[in-house]
Structures are given as C-alpha cells and as structure tokens.
KEVEX-447962 format. One record per residue (C-alpha): x, y, z. Coordinates in pm, 1 decimal, always signed. Layout:
<recs>
<X: X | Y: Y | Z: Z>
...
</recs>
This chain:
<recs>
<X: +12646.3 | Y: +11412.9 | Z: +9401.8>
<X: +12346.1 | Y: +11563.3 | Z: +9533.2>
<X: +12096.5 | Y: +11813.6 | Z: +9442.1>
<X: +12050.8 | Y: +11906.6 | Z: +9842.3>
<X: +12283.9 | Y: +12140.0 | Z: +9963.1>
<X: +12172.9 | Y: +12037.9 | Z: +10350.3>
<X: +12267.9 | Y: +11670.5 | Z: +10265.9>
<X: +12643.6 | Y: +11727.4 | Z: +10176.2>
<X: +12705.3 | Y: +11859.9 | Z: +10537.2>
<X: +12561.1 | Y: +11497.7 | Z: +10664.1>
<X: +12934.4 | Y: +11415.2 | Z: +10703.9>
<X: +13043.5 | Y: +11661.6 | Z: +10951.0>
<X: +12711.0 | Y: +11745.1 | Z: +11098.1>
<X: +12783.5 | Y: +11761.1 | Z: +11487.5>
<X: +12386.0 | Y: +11714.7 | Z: +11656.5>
<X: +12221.7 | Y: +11411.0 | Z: +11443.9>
<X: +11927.8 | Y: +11182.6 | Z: +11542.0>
<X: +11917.8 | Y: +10820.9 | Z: +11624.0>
<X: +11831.6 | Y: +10720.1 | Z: +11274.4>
<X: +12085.7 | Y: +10963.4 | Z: +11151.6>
<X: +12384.5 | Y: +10851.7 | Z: +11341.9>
<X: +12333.6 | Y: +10471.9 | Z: +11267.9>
<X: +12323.8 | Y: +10615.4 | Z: +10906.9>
<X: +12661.3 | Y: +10785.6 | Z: +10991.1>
<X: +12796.0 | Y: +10537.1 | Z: +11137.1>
<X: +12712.1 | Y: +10254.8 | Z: +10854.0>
<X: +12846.9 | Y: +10510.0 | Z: +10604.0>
<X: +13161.2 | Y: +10539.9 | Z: +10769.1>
<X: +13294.4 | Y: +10217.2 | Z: +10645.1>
<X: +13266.2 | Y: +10322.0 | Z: +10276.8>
<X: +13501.6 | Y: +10539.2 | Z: +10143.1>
<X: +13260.0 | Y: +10827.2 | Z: +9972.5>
<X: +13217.0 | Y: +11213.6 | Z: +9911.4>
<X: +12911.8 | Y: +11411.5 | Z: +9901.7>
<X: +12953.2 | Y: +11661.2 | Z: +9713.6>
<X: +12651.2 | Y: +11946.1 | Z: +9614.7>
<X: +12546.8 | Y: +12016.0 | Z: +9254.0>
<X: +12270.4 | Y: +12248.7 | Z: +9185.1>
<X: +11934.4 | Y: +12128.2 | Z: +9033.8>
<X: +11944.7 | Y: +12068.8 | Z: +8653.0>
<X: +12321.8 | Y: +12092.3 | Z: +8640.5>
<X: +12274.9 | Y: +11705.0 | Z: +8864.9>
<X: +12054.8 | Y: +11541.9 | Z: +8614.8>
<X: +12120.1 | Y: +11203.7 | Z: +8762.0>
<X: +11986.6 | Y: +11282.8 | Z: +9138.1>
<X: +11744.3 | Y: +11473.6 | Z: +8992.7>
<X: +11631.5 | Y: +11173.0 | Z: +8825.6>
<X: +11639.7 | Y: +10958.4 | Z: +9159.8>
<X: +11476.5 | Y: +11173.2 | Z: +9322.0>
<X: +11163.1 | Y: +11157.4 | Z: +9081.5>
<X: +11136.2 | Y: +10809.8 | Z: +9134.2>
<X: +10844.2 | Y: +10810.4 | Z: +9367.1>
<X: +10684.2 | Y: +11024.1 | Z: +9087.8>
<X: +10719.6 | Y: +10737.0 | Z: +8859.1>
<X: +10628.6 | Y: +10518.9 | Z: +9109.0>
<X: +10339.2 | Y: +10674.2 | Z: +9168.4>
<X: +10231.4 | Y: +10745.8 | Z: +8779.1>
<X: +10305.0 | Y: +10338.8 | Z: +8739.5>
<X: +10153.8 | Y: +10203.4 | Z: +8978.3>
<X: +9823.1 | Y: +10473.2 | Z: +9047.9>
<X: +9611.1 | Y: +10208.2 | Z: +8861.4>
<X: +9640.1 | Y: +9850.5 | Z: +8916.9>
<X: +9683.4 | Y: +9606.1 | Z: +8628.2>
<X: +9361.5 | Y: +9457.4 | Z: +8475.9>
<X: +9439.0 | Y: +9081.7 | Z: +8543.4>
<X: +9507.8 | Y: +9201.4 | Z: +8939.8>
<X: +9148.3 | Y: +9335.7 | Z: +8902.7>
<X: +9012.6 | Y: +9102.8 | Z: +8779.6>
<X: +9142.4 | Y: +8868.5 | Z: +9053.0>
<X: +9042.7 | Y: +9081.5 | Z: +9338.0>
<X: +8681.4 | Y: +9071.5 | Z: +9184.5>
<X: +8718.2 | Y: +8686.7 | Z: +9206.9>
<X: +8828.6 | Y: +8708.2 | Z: +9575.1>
<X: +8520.9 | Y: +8954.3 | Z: +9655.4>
<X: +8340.4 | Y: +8679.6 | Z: +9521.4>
<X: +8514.2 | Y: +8386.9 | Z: +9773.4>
<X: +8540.0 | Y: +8559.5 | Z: +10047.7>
<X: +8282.9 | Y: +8565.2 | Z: +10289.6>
<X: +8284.6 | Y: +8858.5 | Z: +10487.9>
<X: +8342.0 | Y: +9084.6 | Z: +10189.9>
<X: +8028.9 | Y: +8872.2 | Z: +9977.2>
<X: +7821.3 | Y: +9036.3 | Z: +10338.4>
<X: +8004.7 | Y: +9370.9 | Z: +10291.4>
<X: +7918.4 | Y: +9393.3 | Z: +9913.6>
<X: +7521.5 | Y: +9283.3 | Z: +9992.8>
<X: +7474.4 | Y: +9528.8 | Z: +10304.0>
<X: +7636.7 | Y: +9767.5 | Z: +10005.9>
<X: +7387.9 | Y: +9687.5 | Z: +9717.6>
<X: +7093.7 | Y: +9710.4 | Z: +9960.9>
<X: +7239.0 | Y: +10079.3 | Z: +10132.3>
<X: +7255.6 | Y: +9967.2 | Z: +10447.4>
<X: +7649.9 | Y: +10098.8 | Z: +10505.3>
<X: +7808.5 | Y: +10381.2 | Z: +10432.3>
<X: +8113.4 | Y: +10288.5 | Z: +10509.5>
<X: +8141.7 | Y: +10087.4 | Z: +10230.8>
<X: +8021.2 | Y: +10069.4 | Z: +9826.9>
<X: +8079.6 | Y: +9949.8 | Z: +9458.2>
<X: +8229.2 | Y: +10041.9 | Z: +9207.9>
<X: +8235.1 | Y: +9866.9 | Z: +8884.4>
<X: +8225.3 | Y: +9538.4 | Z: +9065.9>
<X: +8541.7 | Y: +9651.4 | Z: +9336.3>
<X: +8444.0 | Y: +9718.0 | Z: +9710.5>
<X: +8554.9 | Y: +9992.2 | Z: +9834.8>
<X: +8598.5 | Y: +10233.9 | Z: +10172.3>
<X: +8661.2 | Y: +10520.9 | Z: +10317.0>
<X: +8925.1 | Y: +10717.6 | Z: +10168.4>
<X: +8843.3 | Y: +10555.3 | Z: +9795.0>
<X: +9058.4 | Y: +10251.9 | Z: +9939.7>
<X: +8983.9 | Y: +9894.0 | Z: +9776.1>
<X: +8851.8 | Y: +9618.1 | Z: +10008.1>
<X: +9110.9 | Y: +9333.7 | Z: +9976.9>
<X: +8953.5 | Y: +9008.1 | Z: +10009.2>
<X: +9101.4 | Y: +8719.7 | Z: +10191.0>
<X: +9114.2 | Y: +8491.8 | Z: +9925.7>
<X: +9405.8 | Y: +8250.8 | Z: +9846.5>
<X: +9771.8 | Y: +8421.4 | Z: +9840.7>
<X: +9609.6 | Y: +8728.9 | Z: +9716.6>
<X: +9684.7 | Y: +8973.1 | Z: +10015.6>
<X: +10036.5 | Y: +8870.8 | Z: +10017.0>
<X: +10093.7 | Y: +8873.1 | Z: +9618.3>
<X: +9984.0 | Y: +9224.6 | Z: +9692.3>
<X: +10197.8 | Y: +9334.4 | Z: +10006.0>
<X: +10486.8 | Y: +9145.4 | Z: +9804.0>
<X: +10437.1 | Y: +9380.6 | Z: +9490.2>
<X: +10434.0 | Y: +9684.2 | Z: +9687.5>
<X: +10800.1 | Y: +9586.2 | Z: +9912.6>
<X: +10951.0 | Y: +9433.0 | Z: +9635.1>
<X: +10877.4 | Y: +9617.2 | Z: +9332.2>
<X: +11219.3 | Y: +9800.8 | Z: +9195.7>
<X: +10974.8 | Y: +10134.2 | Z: +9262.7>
<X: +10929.5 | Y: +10066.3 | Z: +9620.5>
<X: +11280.3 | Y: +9980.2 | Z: +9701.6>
<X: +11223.1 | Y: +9738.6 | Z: +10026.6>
<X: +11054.5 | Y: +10032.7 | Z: +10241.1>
<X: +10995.7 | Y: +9845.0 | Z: +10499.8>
<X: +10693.9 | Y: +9737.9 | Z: +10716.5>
<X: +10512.3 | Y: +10093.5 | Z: +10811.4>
<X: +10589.7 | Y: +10263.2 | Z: +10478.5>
<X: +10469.0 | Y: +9915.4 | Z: +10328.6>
<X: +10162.0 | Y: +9915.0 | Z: +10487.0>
<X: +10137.4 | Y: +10332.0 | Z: +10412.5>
<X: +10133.2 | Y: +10255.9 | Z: +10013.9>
<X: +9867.0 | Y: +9964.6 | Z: +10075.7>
</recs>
C-alpha cells in the first residue's frame, strides 16, 4: 500500500532513470503489488513516511553524556584547543562557543579528533534504526 498515487504506476512505468530501473529490476524478483490508498485511510505508510519526522524530533539534540564527551575531545584535541582560543580572544569569526561546544558556520558543532569519537558518531547516524543505512552522501548530509 501506498499513500502516493505516482508510486503505484512504478510497475509499468515505460521511461525510468538509472536508479529507477535497477530498482525495477531488483523488485522484479519479488512477487508484490502496489496498490494506492488515500492519505488517512493508509495509516501504516502514513506512519513510514513520518519517520524522518521522528527522526528528526529524536535526534535534533544530542544526548548529554555525547556532550559531554565531545567537550572532553575539544579539550584533547589540538587543533580545536587553537580554534576554541583564537575564539575566546575574537580573532575568528568563523568559529565560537557555546556553553563550552565549538561551533561553525551554519550552527554546526566542531567534532574533535579525539579517540573513536568521530566514528561513534558517523556510526550512530548510518546505523541508527532512524537513519536506515543511508549511505555515504546522505550520511555525511545528516552530520
């Protein structure tokens, strides 16, 4: 079932893209219908389809203990111990605190290099049952 009438003509759609014809083409070898059912009448893919909104509601604010860790790692790491003193003294603005955590443009955290820290991080965003594996650029997108 599906809540978008365009996706239940995927099956017989005649012009598809690259990415849409190896999805065809992996499909093929299950034995499935798609089959259109309007909005609040399909609460189940209405529900999938809010999980990025959950996702996103979940995960908007890291957990304490993960702060608290990347505080540590500002502190071990050397080029973000320079970033945070050019910082404090004004001398960027490229960069600032706030309440202890470096950040930069675009109110993005500074992630030190510090232990497995990075890749505890990366790992949480692929792996989590919210991200659902979304590969490398999407990944690196929600980073």
């Amino acid at each position: 079932m599906t809540d978008n009438v365009a996706t239940s003509y995927f099956q017989t759609q005649k012009k598809l893209s690259p990415k849409q014809a190896r999805w065809q083409d992996f499909l093929a070898e299950f034995d499935y219908r798609l089959e259109y059912k309007p909005g609040k009448a399909n609460v189940v893919a209405d529900a999938l389809s809010r999980k990025a909104e959950l996702a996103t509601i979940n995960a908007s604010q890291p957990q304490s203990t993960l702060i608290s860790r990347i505080k540590e790692g500002l502190l071990q790491d050397p080029l973000a111990k320079s970033l945070m003193k050019l910082a404090n003294e004004g001398k960027t603005r490229r960069f600032w605190l706030d309440e202890g955590v470096l950040l930069t443009t675009g109110n993005r955290m500074y992630m030190p290099k510090w232990g497995n820290l990075r890749k505890e991080i990366i790992k949480e965003c692929h792996d989590s049952k919210w991200a659902g594996h979304p590969g490398m650029t999407r990944t690196l997108a929600l980073l």
